[in-house]
C-alpha positions in Angstrom: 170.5 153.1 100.9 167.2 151.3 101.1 166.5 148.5 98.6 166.8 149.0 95.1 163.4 149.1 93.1 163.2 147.9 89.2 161.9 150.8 86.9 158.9 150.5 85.2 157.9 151.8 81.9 156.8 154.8 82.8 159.1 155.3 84.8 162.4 154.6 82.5 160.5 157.0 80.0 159.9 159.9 82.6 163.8 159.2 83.8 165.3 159.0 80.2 167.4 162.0 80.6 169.0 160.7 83.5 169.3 157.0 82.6 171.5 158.2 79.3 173.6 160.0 81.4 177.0 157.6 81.6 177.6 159.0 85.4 173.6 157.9 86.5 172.5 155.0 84.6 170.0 152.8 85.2 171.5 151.7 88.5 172.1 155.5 89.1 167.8 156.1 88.6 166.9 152.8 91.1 169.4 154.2 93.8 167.1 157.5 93.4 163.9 155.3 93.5 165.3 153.7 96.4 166.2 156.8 98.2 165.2 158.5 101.2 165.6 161.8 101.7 164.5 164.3 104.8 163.9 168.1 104.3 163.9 170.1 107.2 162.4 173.0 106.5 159.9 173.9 103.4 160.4 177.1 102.7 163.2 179.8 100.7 165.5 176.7 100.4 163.2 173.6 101.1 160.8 174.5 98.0 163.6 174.4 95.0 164.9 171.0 96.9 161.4 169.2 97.4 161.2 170.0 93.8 163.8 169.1 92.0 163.6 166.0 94.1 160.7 164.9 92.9 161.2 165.6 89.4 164.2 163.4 89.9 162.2 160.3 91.3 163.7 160.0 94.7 161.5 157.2 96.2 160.8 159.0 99.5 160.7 162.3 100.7 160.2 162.9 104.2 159.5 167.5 104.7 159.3 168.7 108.6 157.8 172.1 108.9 155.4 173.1 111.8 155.1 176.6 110.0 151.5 177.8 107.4 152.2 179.0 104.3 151.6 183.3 104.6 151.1 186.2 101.7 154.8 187.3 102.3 156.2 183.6 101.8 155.3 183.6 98.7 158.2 185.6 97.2 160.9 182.7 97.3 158.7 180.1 98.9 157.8 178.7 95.1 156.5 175.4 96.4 153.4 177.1 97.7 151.1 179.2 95.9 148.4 181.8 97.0 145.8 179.3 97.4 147.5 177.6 99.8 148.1 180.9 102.1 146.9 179.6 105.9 147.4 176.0 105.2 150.5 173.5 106.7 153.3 174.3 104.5 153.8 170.3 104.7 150.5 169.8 103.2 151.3 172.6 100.6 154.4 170.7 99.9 152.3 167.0 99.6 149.5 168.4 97.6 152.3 170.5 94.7 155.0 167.3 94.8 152.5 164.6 94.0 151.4 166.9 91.2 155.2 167.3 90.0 155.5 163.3 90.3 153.1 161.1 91.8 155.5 158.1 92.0 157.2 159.6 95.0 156.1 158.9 98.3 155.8 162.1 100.6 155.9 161.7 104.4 154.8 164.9 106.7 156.3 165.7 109.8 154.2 169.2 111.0 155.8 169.5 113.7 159.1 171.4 115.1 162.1 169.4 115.2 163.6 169.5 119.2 166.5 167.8 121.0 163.3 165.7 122.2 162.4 164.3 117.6 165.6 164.8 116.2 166.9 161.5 116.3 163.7 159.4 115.5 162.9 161.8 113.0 166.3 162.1 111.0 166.9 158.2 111.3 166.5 156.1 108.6 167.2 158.3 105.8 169.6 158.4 103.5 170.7 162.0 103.2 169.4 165.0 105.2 168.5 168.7 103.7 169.0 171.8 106.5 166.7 174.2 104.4 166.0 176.1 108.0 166.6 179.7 109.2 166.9 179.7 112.2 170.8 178.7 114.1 169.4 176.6 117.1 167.3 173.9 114.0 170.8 174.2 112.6 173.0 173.2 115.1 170.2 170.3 116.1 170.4 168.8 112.6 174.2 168.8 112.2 174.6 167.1 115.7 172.0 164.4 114.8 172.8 163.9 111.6 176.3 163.6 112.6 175.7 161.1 115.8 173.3 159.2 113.1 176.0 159.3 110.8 173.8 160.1 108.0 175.3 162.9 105.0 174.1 166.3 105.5 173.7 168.6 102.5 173.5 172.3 104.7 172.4 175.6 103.1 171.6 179.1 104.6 171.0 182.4 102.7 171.7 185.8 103.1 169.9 189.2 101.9 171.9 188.8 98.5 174.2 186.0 99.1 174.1 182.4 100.2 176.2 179.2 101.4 176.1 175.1 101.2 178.3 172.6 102.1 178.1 168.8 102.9 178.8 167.1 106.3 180.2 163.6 106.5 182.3 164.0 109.8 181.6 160.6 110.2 184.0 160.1 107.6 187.3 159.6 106.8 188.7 162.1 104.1 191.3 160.9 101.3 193.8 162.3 103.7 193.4 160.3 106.4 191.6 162.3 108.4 187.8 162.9 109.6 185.7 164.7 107.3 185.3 168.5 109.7 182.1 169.0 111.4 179.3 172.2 111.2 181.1 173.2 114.0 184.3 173.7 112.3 182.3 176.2 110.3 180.5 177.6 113.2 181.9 176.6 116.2 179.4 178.1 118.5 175.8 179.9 117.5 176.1 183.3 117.5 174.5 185.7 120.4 170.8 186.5 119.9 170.5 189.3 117.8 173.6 190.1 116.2 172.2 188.2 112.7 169.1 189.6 111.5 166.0 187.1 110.4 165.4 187.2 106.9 161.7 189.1 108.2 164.4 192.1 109.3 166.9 192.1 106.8 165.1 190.6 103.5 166.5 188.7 100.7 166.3 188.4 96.9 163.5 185.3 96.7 165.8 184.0 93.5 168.9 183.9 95.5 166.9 181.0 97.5 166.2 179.2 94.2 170.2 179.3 93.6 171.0 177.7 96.7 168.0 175.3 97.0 169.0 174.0 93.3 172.5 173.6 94.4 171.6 171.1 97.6 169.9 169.6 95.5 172.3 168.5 93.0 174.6 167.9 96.1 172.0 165.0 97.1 171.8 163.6 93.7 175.4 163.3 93.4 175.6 161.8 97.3 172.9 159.1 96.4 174.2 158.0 93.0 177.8 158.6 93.8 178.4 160.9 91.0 181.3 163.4 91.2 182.9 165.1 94.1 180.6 166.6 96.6 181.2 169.9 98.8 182.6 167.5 101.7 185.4 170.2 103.2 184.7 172.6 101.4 181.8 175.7 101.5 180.6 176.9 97.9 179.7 181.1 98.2 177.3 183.1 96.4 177.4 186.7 95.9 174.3 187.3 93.6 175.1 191.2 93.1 178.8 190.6 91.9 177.5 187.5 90.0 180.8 185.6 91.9 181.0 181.9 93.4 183.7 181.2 95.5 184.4 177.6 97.0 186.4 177.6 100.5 187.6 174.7 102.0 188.0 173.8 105.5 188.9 171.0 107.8 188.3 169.3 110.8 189.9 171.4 114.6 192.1 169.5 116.3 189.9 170.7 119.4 187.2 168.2 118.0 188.2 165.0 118.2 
């Protein structure tokens, strides 16, 4: 973590929920203040993070996106609104968080995260968001975050369904053992084609907000050190059966 920062008045009084909270505190709010936290990606899953981020007084929040904001993002993409349609969604995202909490300091990356960034980009922070949709951004962040050996909080979404877990193979487990890697989930990306885009196949723009809300927590309870995240294990959503299902999964003895 960066260097804890003392609260100030306003800032104890907009935190109060939290602070009374046994399991945050006061030493649980400065750890958020002190925070830095990268999203990659601002969009279905990015928005309901960058949010709920904010409103939680992380102290930095760093958003890469080389994408505009468009009429048809607008569905799930509830970070940007209509007058933003044509403009960088990292500016959207500047411009709507420092109205949700202007004590939060929001960097821009507009640009597309490649072999080339990944590493100066992700270093640094604290915890690390995939909010992408694409497998090849997906891959790139869990192998940097990994070599970086910072906590990944990984999400992905489906036409009614969605995923997260949290990466730590850096880690040791309470067995013993390394914390598994993406690629224990995934261990290779999957041939062009054979998983639609969300542009061919759709999705329910709520089912976004689920997931999004869920990483969230995730990084709250990674930077305060509250509860037991989803290290090892994958949490399912099924939003037409109304069913969550938690897996868990370990490391391959193929990956060392």
């Amino acid at each position: 973590m960066s260097q804890d920062k003392t609260l100030n008045t306003d800032e104890i009084e907009r935190y109060a929920r939290h602070i009374i909270l046994a399991e945050i505190g006061g030493a649980g709010q400065q750890a958020l203040k002190a925070a830095k936290v990268l999203v990659v990606g601002a969009g279905g899953l990015g928005s309901p993070v960058l949010l709920y981020l904010a409103a939680a007084g992380v102290g930095t929040l760093g958003v890469v996106d080389d994408d505009a904001v468009s009429l048809s993002n607008l569905q799930r993409q509830i970070l940007h609104a209509t007058e933003d349609i044509g403009r960088p969604k990292t500016e959207s995202a500047a411009h709507r968080l420092a109205g949700v909490n202007p004590m939060v300091e929001v960097i821009e990356y507009r640009q597309r995260l490649t072999a080339e960034n990944a590493a100066s980009i992700l270093s640094g922070h604290d915890v690390i968001v995939d909010g992408t949709d694409n497998f090849e951004t997906r891959y790139l962040v869990a192998d940097t975050a990994e070599a970086l050996e910072i906590p990944l909080v990984a999400g992905a979404l489906g036409r009614f369904d969605g995923s997260l877990t949290v990466l730590t193979p850096f880690a040791t487990g309470t067995n013993g053992k390394p914390c598994p890697r993406y690629r224990d989930l995934f261990p290779e990306v999957p041939p062009e084609g054979t998983v639609p885009t969300c542009a061919e196949a759709g999705i329910l723009g709520a089912v976004a907000g689920v997931i999004g809300t869920l990483q969230a927590v995730e990084v709250l309870k990674l930077i305060t050190g509250t509860g037991e995240p989803l290290v090892g294990k994958i949490l399912l959503y099924d939003a037409l059966s109304v069913r969550f299902q938690t897996m868990t999964y370990r490391r391959r003895q193929s990956n060392p």
